[in-house]
C-alpha positions, 0 to 999 in steps of 0.5 A: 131953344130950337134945333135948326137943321141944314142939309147939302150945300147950306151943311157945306158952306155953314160947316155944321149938320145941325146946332141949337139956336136960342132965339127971339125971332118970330118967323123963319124969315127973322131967324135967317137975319139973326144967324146971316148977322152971325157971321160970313158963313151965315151970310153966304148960306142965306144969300138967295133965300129964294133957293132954299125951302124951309120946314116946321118940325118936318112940315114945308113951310114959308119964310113968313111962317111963326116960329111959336112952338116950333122945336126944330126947323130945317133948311135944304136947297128945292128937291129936284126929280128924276 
């Protein structure tokens, strides 16, 4: 079991903060396909996941990265300065 966090948009249009996903995938990017093949809302979230930034228990990381041994990953839009 992992625990997949979503933040601001990604939150709103999943409609949940966080949930625990039981998964096979062995990088974020195969994860992404198994919760898109969920349903619409999924699908709608991950659309353009050149918009979104991902990290490996609260470490940045790519979308080819391995999910061995990973306990939490969050998904959140680029954070922008100001």
């Amino acid at each position: 079991m992992m625990n997949v966090v979503y933040f601001a948009w990604v939150r709103e249009r999943i409609g949940l903060p966080q949930e625990q996903v039981d998964t096979n995938a062995a990088t974020v990017a195969d994860l992404v396909e198994e919760l898109k093949a969920r349903e619409d809302r999924y699908e709608a979230a991950f659309a353009d996941i050149s918009a979104l930034r991902v990290a490996l228990d609260q470490e940045l990381a790519d979308f080819d990265a391995p999910l061995a041994g990973v306990k939490e990953i969050a998904f959140f839009p680029p954070m922008t300065g100001g």
